[in-house]
N, CA and C atoms as an extended XYZ file, in Angstrom:
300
Properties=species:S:1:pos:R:3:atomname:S:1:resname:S:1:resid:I:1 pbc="F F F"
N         0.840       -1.188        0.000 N   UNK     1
C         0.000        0.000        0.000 CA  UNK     1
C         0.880        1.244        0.000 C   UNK     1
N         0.674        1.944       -0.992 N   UNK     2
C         1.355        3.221       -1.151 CA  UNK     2
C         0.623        4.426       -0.181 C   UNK     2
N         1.065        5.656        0.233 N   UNK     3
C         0.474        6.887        0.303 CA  UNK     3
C         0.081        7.761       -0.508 C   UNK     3
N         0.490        6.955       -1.476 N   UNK     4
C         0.033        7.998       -2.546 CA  UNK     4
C        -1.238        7.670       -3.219 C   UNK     4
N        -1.523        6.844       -2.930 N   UNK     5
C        -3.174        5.886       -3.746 CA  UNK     5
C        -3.923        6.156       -2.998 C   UNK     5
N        -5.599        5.874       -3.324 N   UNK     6
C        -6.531        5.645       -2.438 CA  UNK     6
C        -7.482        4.988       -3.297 C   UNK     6
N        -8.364        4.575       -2.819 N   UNK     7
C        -9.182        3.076       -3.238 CA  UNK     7
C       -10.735        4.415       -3.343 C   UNK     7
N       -11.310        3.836       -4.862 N   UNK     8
C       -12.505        4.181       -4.964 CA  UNK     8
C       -13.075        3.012       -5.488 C   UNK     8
N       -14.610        2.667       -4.642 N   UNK     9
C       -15.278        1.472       -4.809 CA  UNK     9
C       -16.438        1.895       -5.876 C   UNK     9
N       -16.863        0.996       -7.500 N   UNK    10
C       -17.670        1.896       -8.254 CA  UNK    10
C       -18.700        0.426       -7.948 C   UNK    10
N       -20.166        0.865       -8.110 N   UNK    11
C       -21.049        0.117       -7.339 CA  UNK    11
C       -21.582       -1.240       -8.306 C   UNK    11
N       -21.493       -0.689       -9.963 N   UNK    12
C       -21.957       -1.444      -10.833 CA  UNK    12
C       -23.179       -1.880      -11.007 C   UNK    12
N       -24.668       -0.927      -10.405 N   UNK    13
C       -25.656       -0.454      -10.458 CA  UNK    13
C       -25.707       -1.397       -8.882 C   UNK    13
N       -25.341       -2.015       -7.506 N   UNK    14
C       -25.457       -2.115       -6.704 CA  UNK    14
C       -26.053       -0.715       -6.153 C   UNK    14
N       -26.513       -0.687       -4.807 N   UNK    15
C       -27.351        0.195       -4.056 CA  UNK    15
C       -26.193       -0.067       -3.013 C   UNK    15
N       -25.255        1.114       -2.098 N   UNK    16
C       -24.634        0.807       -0.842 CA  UNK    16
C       -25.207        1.414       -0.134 C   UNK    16
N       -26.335        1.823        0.020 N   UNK    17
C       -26.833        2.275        1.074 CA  UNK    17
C       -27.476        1.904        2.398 C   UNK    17
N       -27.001        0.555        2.128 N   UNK    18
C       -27.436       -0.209        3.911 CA  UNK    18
C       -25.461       -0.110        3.982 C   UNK    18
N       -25.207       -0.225        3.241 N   UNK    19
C       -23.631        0.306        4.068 CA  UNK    19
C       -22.633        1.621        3.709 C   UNK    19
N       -23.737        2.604        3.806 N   UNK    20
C       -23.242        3.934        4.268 CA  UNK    20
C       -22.720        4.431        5.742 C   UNK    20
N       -23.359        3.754        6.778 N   UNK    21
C       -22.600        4.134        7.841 CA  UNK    21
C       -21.091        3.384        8.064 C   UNK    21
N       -20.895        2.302        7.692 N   UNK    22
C       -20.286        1.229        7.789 CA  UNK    22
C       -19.191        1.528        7.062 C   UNK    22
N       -19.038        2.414        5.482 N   UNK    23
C       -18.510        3.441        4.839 CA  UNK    23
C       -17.957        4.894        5.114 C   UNK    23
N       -18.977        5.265        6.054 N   UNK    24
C       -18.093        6.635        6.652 CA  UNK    24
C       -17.344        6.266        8.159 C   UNK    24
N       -18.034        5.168        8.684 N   UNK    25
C       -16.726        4.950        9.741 CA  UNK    25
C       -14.511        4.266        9.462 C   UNK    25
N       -14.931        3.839        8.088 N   UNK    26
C       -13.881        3.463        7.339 CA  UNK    26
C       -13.155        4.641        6.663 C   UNK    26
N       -13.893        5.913        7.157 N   UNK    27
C       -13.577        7.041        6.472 CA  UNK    27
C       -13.625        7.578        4.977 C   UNK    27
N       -14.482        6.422        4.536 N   UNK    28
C       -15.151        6.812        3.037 CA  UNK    28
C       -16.025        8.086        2.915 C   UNK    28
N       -15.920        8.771        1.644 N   UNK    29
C       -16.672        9.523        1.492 CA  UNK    29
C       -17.340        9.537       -0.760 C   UNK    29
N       -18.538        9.492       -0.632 N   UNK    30
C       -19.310        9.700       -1.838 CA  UNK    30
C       -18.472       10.974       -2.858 C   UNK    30
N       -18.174       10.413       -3.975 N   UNK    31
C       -17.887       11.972       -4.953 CA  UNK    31
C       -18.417       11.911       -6.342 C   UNK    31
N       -19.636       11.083       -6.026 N   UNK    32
C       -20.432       11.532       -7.419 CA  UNK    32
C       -20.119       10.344       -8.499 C   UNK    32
N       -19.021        9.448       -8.507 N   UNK    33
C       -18.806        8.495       -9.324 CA  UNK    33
C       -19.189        7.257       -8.644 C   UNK    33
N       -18.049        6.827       -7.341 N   UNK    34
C       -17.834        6.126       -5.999 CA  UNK    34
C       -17.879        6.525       -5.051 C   UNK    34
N       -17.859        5.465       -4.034 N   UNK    35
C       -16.981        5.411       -2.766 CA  UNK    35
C       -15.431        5.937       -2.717 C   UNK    35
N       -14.926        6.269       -1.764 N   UNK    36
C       -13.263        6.834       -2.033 CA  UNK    36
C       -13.028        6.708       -0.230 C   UNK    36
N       -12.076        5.601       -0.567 N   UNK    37
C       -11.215        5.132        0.720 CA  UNK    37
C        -9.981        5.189        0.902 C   UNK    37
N        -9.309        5.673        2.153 N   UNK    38
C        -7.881        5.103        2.128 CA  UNK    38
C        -7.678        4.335        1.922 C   UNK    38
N        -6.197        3.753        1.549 N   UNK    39
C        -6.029        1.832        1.715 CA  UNK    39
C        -5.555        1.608        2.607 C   UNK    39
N        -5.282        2.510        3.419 N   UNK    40
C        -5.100        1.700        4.809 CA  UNK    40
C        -6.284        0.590        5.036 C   UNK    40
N        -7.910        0.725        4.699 N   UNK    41
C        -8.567        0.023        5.188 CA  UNK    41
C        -9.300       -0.943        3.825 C   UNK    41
N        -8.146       -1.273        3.005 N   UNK    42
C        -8.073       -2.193        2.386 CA  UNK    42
C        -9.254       -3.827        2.292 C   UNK    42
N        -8.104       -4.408        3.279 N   UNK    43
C        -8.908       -5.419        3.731 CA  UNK    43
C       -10.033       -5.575        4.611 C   UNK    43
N       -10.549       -4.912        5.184 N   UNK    44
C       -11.878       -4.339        5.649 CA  UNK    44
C       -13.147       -4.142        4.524 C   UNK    44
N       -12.773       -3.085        3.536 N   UNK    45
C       -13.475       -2.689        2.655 CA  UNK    45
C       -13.450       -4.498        1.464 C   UNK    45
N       -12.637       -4.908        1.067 N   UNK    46
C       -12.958       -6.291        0.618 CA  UNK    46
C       -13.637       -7.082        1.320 C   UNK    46
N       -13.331       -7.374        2.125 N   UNK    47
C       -14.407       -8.184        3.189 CA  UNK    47
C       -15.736       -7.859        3.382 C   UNK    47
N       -15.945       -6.582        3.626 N   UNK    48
C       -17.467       -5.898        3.540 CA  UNK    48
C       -18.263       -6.396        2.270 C   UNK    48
N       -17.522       -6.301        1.031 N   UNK    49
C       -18.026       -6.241       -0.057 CA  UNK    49
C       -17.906       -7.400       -0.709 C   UNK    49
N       -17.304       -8.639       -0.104 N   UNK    50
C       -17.217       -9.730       -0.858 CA  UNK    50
C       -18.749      -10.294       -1.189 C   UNK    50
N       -19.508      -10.223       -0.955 N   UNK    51
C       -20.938      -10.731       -1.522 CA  UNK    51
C       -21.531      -10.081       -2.397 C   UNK    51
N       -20.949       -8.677       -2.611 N   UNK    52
C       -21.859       -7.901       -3.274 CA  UNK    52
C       -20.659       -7.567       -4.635 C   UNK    52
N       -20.762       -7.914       -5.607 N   UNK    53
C       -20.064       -7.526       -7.373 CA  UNK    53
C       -19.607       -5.972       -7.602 C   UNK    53
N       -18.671       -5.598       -6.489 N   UNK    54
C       -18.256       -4.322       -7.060 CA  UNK    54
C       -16.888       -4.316       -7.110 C   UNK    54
N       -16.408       -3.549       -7.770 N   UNK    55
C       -14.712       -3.127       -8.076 CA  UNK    55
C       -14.596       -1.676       -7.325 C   UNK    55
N       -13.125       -2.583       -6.920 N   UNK    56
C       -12.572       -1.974       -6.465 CA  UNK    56
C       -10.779       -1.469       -7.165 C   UNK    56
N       -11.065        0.004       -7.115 N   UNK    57
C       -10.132        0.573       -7.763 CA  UNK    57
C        -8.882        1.066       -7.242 C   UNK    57
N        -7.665        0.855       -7.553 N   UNK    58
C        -6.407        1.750       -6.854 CA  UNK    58
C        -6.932        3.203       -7.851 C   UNK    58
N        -6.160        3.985       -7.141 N   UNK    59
C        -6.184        4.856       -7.966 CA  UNK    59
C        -4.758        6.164       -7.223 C   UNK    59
N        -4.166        7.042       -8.332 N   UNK    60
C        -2.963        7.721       -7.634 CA  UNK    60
C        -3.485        9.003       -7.104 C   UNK    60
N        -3.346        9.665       -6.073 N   UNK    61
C        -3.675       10.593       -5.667 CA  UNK    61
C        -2.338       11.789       -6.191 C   UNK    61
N        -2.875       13.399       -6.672 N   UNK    62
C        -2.047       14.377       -7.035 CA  UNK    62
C        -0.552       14.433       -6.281 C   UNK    62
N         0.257       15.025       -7.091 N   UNK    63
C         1.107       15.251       -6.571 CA  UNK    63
C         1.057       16.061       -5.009 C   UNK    63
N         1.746       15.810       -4.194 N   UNK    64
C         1.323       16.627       -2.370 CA  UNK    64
C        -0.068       16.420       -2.598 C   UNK    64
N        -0.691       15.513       -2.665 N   UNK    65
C        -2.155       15.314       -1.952 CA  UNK    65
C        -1.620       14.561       -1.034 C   UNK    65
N        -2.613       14.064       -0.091 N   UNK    66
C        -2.814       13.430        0.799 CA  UNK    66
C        -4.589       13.211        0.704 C   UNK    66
N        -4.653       11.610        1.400 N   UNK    67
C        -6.072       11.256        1.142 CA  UNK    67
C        -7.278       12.685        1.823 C   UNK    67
N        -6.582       13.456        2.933 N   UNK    68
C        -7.713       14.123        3.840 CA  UNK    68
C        -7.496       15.546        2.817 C   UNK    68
N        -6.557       15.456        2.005 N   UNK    69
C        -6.854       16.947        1.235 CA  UNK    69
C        -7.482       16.330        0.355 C   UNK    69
N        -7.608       15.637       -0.177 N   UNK    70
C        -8.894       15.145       -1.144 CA  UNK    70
C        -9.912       15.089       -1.133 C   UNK    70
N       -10.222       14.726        0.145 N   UNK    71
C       -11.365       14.842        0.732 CA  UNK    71
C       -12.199       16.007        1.154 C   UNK    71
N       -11.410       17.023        1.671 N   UNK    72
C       -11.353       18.381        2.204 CA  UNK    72
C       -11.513       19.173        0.828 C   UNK    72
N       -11.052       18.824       -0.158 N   UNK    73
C       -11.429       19.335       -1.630 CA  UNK    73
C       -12.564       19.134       -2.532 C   UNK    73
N       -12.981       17.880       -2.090 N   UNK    74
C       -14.162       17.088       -2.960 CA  UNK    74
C       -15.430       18.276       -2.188 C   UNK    74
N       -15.384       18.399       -0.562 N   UNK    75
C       -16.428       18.691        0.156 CA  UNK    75
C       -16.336       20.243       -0.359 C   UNK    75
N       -15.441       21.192       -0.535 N   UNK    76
C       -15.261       22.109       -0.916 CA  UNK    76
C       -16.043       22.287       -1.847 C   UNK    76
N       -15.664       21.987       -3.065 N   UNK    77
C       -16.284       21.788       -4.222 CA  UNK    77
C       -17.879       21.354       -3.970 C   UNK    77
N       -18.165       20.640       -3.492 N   UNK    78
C       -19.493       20.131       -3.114 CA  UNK    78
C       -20.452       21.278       -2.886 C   UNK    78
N       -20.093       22.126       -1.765 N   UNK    79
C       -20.310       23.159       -0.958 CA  UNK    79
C       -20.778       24.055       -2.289 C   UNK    79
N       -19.824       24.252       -2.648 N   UNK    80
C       -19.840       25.816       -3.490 CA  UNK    80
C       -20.830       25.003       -4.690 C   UNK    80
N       -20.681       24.038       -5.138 N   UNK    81
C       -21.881       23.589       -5.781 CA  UNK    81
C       -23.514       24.318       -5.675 C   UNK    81
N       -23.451       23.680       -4.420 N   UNK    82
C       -24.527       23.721       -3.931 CA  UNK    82
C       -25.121       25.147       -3.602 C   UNK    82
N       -24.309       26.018       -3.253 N   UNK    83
C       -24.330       27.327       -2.957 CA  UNK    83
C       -24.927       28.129       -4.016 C   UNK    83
N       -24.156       27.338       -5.314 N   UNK    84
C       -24.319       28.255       -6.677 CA  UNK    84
C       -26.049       27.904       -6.891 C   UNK    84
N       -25.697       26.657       -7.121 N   UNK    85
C       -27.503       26.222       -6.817 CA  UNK    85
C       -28.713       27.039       -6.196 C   UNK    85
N       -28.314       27.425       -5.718 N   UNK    86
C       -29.265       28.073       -3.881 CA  UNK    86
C       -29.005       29.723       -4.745 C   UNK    86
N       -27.664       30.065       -5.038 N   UNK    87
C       -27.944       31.201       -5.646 CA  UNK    87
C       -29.047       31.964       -7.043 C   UNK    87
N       -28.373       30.838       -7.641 N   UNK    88
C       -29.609       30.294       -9.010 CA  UNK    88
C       -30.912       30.791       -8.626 C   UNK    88
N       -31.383       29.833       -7.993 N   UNK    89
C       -32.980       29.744       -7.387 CA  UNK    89
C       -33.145       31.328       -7.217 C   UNK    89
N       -32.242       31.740       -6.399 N   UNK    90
C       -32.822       33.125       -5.623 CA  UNK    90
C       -32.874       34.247       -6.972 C   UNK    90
N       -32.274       34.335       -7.621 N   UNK    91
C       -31.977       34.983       -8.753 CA  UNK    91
C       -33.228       35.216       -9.908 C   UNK    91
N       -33.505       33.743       -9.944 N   UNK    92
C       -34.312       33.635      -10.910 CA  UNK    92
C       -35.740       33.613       -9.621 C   UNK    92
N       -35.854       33.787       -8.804 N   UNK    93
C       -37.257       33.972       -7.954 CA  UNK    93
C       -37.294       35.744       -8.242 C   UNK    93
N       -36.032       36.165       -7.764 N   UNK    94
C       -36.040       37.920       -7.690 CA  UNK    94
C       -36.679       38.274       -9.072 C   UNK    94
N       -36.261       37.586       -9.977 N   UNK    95
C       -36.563       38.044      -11.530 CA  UNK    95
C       -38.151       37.612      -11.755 C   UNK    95
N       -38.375       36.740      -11.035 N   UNK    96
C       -40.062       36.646      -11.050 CA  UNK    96
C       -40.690       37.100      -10.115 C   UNK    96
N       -40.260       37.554       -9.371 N   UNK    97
C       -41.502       38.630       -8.536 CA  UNK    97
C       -41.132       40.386       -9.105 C   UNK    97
N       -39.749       40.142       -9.145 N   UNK    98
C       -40.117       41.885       -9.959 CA  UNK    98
C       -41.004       41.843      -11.515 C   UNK    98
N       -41.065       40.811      -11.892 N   UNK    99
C       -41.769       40.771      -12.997 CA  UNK    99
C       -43.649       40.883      -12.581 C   UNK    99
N       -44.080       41.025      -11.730 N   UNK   100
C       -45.292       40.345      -11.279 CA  UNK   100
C       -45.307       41.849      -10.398 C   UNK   100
């Protein structure tokens, strides 16, 4: 296991949502494709999932990443997503009540 990798699990139209808690105590977090784990918890995350048909991916993390700035980046991004979203709405509400 490198530091420089981290493991994203892709579901292959599986449902993980009876093991979402079971996922964020392993320190997984959702980014819209997969799951995304350290490998420290490798063999944990295989074991969980041996009944259920999903792959599991190495994958290299950026140069000076580290798994918790990845993470800390994904949620970032998430955030301001969502924000823009929420801004949207308000924008286009202002534009329909001054219209009215």
């Amino acid at each position: 296991m490198s530091a420089t990798d981290y493991l994203i699990v892709l579901s292959q139209g599986k449902s993980f949502k009876p093991l979402q808690e079971r996922f964020n105590q392993l320190k997984g977090f959702y980014n819209g494709i997969g799951y995304v784990f350290p490998t420290k918890v490798e063999s944990e995350l295989r074991q969980l999932l041996s009944s259920l048909n999903a792959r599991i991916l190495r994958m290299p993390l950026g140069e000076g990443q580290s798994f918790n700035s990845l993470r800390l980046s994904f949620k970032s991004v998430f955030f301001r997503d969502k924000l823009m979203e929420k801004e949207l709405e308000l924008l286009q509400l202002k534009s329909h009540l001054e219209g009215v």
